[in-house]
C-alpha positions as CSV (number, residue, x, y, z in Angstrom):
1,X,-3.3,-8.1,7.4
2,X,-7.1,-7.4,6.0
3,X,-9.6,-8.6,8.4
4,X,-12.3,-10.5,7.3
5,X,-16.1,-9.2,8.6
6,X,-19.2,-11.5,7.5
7,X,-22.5,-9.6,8.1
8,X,-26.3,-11.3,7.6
9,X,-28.3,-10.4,5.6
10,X,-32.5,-12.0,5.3
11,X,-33.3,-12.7,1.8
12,X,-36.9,-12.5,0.5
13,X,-37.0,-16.7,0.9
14,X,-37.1,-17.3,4.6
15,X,-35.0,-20.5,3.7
16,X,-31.9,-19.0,2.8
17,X,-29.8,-16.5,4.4
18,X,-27.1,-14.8,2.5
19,X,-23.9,-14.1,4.5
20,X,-22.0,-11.1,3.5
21,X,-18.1,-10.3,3.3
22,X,-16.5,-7.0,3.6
23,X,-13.7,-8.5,0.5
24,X,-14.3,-10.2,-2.7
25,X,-13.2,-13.8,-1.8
26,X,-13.8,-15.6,-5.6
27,X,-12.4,-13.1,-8.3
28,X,-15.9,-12.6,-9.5
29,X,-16.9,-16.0,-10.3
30,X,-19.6,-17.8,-8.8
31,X,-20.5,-21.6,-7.1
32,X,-23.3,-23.8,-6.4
33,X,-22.8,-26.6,-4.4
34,X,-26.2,-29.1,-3.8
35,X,-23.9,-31.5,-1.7
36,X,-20.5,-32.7,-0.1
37,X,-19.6,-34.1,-3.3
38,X,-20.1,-31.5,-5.3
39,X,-18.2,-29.0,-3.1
40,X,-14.7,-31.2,-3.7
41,X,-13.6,-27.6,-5.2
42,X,-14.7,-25.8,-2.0
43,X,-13.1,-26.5,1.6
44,X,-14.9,-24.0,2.8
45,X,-18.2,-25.6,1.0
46,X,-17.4,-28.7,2.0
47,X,-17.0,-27.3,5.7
48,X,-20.4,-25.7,5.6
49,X,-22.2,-29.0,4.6
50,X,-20.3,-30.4,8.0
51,X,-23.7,-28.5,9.3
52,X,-26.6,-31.1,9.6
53,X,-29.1,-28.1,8.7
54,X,-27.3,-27.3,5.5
55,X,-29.6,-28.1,2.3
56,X,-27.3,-25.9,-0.5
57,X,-24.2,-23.3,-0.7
58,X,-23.8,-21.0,-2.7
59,X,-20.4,-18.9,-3.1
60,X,-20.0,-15.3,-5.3
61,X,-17.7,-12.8,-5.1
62,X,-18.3,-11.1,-1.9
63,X,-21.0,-13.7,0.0
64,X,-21.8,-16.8,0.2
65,X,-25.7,-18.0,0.8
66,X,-26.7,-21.3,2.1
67,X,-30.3,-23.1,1.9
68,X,-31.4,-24.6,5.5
69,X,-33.5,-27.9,6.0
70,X,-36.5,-27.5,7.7
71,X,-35.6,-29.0,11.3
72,X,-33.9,-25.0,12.8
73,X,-34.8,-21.7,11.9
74,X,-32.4,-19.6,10.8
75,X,-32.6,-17.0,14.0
76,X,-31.0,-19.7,16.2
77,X,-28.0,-20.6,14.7
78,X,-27.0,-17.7,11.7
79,X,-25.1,-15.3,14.4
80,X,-23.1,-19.1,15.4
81,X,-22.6,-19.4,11.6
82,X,-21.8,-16.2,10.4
83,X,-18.7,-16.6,13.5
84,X,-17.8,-19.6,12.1
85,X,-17.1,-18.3,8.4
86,X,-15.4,-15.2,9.7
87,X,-13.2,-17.1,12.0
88,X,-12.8,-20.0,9.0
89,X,-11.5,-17.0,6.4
90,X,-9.5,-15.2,8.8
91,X,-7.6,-18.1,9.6
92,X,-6.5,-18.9,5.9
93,X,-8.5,-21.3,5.0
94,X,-9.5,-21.6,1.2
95,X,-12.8,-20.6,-0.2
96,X,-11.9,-22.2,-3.7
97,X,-9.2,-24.3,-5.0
98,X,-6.8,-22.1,-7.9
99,X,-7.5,-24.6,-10.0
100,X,-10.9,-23.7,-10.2
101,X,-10.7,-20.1,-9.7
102,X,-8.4,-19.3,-12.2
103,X,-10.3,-20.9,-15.0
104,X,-11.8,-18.6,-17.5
105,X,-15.3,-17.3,-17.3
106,X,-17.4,-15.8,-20.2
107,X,-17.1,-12.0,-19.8
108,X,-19.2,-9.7,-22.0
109,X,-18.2,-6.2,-21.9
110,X,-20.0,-3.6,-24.0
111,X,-18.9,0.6,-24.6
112,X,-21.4,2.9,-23.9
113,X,-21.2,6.4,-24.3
114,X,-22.0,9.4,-21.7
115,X,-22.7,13.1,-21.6
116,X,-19.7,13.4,-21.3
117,X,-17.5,13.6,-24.6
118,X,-14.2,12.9,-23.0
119,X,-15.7,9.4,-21.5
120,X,-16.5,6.3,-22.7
121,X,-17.8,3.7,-20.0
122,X,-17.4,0.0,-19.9
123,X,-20.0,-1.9,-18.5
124,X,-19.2,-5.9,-17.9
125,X,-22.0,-8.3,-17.1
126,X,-20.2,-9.3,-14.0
127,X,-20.0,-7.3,-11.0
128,X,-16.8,-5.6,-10.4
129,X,-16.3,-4.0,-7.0
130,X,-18.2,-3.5,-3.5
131,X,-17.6,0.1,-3.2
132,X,-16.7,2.7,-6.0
133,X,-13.2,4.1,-6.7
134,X,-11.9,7.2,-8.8
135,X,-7.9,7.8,-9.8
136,X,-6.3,10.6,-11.3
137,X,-3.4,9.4,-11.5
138,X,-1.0,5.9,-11.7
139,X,0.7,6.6,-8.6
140,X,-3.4,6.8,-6.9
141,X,-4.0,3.9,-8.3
142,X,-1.7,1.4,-6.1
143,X,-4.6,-0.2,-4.4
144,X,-5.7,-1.2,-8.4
145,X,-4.0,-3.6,-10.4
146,X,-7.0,-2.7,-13.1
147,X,-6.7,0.8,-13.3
148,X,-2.7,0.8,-13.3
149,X,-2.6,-1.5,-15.8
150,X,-4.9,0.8,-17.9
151,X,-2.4,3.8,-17.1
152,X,0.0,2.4,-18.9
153,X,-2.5,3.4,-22.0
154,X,-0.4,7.0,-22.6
155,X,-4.4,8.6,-23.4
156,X,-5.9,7.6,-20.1
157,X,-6.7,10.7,-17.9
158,X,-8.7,8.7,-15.1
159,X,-10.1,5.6,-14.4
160,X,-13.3,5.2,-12.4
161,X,-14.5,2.2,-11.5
162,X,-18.1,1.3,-9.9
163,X,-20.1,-1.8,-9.1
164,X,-20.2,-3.7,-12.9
165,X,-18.6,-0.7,-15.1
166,X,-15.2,1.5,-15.6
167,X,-15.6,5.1,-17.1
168,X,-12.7,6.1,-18.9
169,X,-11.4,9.8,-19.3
170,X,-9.2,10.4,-22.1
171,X,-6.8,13.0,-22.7
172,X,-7.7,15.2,-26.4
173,X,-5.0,13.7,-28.4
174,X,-6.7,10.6,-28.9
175,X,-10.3,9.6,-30.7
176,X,-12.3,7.3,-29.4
177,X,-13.0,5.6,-32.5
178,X,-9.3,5.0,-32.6
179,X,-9.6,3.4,-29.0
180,X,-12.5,2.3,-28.0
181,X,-12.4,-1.4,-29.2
182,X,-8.6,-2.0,-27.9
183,X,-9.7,-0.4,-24.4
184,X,-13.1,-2.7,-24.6
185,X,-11.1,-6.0,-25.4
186,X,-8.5,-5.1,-23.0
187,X,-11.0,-4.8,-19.9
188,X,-13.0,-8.0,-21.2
189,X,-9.7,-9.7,-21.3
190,X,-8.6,-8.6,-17.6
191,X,-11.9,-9.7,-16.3
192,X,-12.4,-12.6,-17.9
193,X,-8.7,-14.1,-16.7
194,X,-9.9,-13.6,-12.9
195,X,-7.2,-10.5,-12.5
196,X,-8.3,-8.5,-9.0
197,X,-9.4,-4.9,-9.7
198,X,-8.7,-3.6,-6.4
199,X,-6.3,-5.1,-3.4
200,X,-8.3,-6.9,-0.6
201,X,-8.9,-4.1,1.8
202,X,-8.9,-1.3,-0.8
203,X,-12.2,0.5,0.4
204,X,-11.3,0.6,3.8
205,X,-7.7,2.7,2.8
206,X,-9.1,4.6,-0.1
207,X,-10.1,8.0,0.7
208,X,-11.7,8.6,-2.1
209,X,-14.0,5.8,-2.3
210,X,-17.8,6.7,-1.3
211,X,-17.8,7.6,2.6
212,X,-20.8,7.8,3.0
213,X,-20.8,4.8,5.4
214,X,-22.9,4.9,8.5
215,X,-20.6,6.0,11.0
216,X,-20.3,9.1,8.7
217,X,-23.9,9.7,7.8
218,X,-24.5,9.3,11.6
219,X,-22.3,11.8,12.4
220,X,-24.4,14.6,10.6
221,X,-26.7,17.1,11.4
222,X,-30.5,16.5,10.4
223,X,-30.2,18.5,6.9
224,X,-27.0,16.7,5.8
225,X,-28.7,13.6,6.4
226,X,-32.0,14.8,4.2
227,X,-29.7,15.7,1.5
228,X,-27.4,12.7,1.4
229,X,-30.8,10.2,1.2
230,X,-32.6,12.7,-1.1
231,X,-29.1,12.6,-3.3
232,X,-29.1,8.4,-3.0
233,X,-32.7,8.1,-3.6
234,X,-33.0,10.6,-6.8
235,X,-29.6,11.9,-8.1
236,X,-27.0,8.7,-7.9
237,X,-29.0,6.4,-9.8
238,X,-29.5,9.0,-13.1
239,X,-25.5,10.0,-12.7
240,X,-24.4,5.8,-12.5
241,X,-26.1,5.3,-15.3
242,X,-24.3,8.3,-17.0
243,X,-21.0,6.4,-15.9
244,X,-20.5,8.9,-12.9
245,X,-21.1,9.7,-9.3
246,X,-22.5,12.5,-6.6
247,X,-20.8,12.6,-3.5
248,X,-22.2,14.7,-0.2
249,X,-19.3,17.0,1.4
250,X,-20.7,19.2,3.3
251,X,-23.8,21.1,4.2
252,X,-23.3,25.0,5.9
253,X,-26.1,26.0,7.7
254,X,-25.6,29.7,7.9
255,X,-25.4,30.3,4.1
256,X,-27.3,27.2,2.9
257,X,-24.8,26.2,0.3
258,X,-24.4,22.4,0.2
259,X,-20.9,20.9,-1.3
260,X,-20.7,17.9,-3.5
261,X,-18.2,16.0,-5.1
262,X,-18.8,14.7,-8.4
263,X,-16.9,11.9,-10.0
264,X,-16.4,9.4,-13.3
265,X,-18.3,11.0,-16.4
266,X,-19.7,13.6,-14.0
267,X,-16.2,15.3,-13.5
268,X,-15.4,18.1,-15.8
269,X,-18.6,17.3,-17.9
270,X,-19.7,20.5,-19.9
271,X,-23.2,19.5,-19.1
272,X,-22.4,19.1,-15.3
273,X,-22.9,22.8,-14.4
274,X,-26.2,22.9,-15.6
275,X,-27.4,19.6,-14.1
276,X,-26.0,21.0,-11.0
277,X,-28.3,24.3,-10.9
278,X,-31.4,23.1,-12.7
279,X,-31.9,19.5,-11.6
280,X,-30.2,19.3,-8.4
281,X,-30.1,22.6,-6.7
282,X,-33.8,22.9,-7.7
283,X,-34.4,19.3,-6.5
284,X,-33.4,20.3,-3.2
285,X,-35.0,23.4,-2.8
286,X,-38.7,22.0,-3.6
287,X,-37.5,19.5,-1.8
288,X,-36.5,20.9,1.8
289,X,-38.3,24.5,1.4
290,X,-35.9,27.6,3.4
291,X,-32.7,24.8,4.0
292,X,-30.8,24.9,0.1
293,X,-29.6,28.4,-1.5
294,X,-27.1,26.7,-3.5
295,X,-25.4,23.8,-4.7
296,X,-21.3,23.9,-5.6
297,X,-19.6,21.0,-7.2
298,X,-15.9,20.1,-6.9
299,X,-14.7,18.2,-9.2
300,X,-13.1,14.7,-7.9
């Protein structure tokens, strides 16, 4: 059985407060409820509104946000509230009714390419996943319905999928031109018929998904941890836009070599090699001065 956590989380309007879930609880879509009435869909909506100090609720794929009236402050009761949805969701109870849920939702998805030649990513306008995944193989991707489904194309070498996009590796006997626009329609089409991408739980059991949690990064010396926020800050956002990702491993002290995994677009990429030694590796040696002698890269 998954466990369901709820987290807090302040927004940037002191009025609402967004309430975070370690799963995706609404296959993507999202609600907006103003009142009782409205939430008829919602049990757990209408639940929240029970609360004298609720004003609106609003329920997405992994959080729900709710809009307090003036007479508390959200410091005094949240904690109390935040208990209350986590008890609510790990005693069954229904977020959405299926009727509502499984009804279709306009899904755009669009084919970019990437430096890459053997990868094509698919970027959807709605958001995907809470945590990245990469498979090599159909029998790694059990914890994805998506990506086994898209195994079952005989071309497909791996399937990476991040927050709103999945990069595609093909194998050489197939073009892209000959593929692209059945791979696109057939990822629009899973998407857009409220199909789960990954199992409930699937980030906590895949090793492979990004570790970089903070029990890990507190585990690390004081140079890892440089490296691992330099890397977030400066390197992940350029790779994820190239359909990819950079993943710390390791940092050796005594021959200053620091290990990283890279994944999606990034893996096997001719240009790779060089993005390695004259971005990165350069990055981090103007970066932290004596520390970085060398950067490797293993392939995900």
């Amino acid at each position: 059985m998954n466990i369901f956590k709820v987290s807090v989380q302040e927004t940037s309007n002191n009025t609402i407060v967004k309430f975070e879930i370690n799963q995706i609880i609404t296959k993507h879509q999202s609600f907006e409820f103003n009142n009782i009435d409205e939430a008829k869909a919602s049990p757990l909506g209408q639940q929240l509104f029970y609360l004298p100090f609720v004003k609106k609720v609003y329920i997405s794929w992994n959080f729900i946000a709710l809009e307090r009236y003036n007479i508390v402050e959200w410091k005094d009761v949240q904690d109390e509230v935040a208990e209350q949805i986590e008890a609510y969701l790990n005693d069954g109870g229904l977020v959405i009714e299926e009727s509502e849920i499984t009804k279709k939702t306009p899904v755009t998805v669009y084919a970019e390419s990437t430096p890459n030649p053997a990868v094509i990513k698919f970027v959807a306008n709605k958001k995907l996943v809470t945590s990245l995944f990469e498979f090599t193989s159909i029998d790694e991707a059990k914890v994805s319905p998506m990506a086994t489904e898209l195994f079952h194309f005989p071309f497909i070498k791996s399937v990476f999928i991040d927050e709103n996009y999945v990069s595609i590796t093909k194998y050489d006997v197939a073009d892209w031109q000959e593929i692209t626009m059945e791979l696109r329609e057939f990822i629009r089409g899973y998407i857009e018929n409220g199909k789960d991408i990954v199992v409930a739980g699937a980030t906590q059991t895949l090793k492979n998904s990004d570790n970089q949690n903070t029990s890990h990064f507190e585990s690390l010396d004081d140079t890892s941890k440089e490296i691992v926020n330099i890397l977030d800050e400066y390197v992940k956002p350029a790779v994820a836009s190239d359909g990819g990702n950079i993943q710390f491993i390791s940092y050796d002290s005594e021959s200053k070599k620091v290990s990283v995994m890279l994944q999606g677009a990034c893996s096997g990429c001719p240009s790779s090699t060089y993005t390695l030694k004259s971005g990165i590796e350069n990055m981090l040696k103007e970066m932290l001065p004596g520390k970085v002698a060398m950067v490797e890269a293993i392939n995900g």
